[in-house]
C-alpha positions as CSV (number, residue, x, y, z in Angstrom):
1,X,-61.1,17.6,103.5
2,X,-60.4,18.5,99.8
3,X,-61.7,15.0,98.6
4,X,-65.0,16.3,100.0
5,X,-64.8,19.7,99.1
6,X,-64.5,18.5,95.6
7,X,-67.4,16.0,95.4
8,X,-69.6,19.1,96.7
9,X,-67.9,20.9,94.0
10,X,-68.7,18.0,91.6
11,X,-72.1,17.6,92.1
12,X,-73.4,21.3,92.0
13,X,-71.1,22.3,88.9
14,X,-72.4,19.3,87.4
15,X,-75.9,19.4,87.6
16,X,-75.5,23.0,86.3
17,X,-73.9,21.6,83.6
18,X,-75.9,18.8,82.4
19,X,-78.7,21.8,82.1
20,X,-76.5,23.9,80.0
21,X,-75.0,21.8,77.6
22,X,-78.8,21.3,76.5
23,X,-78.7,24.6,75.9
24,X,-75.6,26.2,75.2
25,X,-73.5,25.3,72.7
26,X,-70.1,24.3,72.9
27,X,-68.3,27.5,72.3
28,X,-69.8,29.7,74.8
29,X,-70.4,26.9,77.4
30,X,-66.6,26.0,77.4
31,X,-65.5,29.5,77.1
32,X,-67.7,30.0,80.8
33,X,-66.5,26.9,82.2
34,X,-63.0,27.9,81.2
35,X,-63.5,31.3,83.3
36,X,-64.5,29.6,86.1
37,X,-61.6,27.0,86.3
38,X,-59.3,29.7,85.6
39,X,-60.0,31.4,89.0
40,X,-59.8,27.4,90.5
41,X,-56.8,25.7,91.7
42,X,-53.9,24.2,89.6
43,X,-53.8,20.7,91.0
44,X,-50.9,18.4,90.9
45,X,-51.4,15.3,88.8
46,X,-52.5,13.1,92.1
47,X,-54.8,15.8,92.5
48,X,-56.2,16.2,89.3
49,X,-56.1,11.9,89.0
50,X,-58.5,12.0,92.5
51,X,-60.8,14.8,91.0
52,X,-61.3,13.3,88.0
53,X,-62.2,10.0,89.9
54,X,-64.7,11.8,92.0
55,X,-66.1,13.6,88.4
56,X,-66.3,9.6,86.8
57,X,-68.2,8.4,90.2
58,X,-70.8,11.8,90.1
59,X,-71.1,11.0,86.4
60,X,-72.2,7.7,86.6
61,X,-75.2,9.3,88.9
62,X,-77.0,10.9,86.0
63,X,-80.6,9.2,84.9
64,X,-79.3,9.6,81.5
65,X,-75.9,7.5,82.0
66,X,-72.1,8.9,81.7
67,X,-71.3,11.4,79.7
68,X,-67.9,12.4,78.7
69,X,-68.9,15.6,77.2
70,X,-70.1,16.5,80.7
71,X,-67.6,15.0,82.5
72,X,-64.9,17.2,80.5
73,X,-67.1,20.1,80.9
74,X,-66.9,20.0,84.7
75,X,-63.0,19.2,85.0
76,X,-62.7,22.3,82.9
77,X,-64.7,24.5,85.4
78,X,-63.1,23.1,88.3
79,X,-59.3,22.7,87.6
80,X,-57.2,25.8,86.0
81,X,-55.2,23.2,84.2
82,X,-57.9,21.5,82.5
83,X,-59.3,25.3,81.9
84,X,-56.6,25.8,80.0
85,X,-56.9,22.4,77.7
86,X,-58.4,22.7,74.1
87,X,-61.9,19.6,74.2
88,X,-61.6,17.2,71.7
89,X,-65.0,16.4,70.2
90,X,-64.8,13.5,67.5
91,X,-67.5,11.9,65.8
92,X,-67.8,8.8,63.4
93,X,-69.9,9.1,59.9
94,X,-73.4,7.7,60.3
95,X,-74.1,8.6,64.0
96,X,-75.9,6.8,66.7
97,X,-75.3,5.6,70.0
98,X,-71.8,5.5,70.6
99,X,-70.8,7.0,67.6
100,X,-68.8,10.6,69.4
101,X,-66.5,11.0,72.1
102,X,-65.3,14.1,74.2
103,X,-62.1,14.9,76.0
104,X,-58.8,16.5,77.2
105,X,-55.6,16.0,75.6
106,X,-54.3,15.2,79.3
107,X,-56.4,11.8,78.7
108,X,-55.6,11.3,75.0
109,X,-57.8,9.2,72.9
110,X,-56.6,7.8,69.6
111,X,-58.1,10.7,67.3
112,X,-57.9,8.3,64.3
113,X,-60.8,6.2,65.6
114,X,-62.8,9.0,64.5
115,X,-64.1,10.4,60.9
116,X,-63.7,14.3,61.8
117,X,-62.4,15.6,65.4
118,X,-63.3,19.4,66.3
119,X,-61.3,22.0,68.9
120,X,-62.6,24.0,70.7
């Protein structure tokens, strides 16, 4: 029953999200998100594993491809853990496809692969 719960939960928070982080930047966006995953349930690391599986399969959905700055977005709104969580945003010099990445320091990612990482 919660595996479905959450894939409802998935889908809805993240086509709100894919909207917003059009439109809002990442300050204020996170800092909403955050609110809302800080009223959500602390899962336990099976949990929050399963979640974030379900957010990966939703993801992939999108017209536009995966995202992982929407992908972090909506495990923030939906876990008080991850609510909790600085983002990691890095970026190489030069740009392009490929060239950022977004995430949690629960999934670390080598920040050295990239030319200037931001916190928010």
């Amino acid at each position: 029953m919660r595996s479905f719960k959450d894939l409802v939960s998935v889908i809805l928070l993240s086509i709100r999200v894919n909207s917003s982080r059009r439109r809002i930047g990442p300050q204020p966006l996170v800092a909403a998100l955050r609110r809302r995953g800080q009223a959500g349930p602390t899962r336990s690391s099976v949990q929050r594993s399963r979640l974030r599986a379900i957010i990966r399969l939703v993801d992939r959905w999108f017209p536009s491809g995966p995202n992982c700055y929407r992908r972090a977005l909506v495990e923030i709104g939906l876990d008080a853990a991850a609510a909790a969580e600085p983002i990691y945003m890095g970026v190489r010099a030069g740009g392009g496809k490929k060239s950022g990445h977004v995430w949690l320091p629960s999934e670390p990612v080598p920040s050295d692969k990239y030319d200037a990482t931001f916190v928010v």
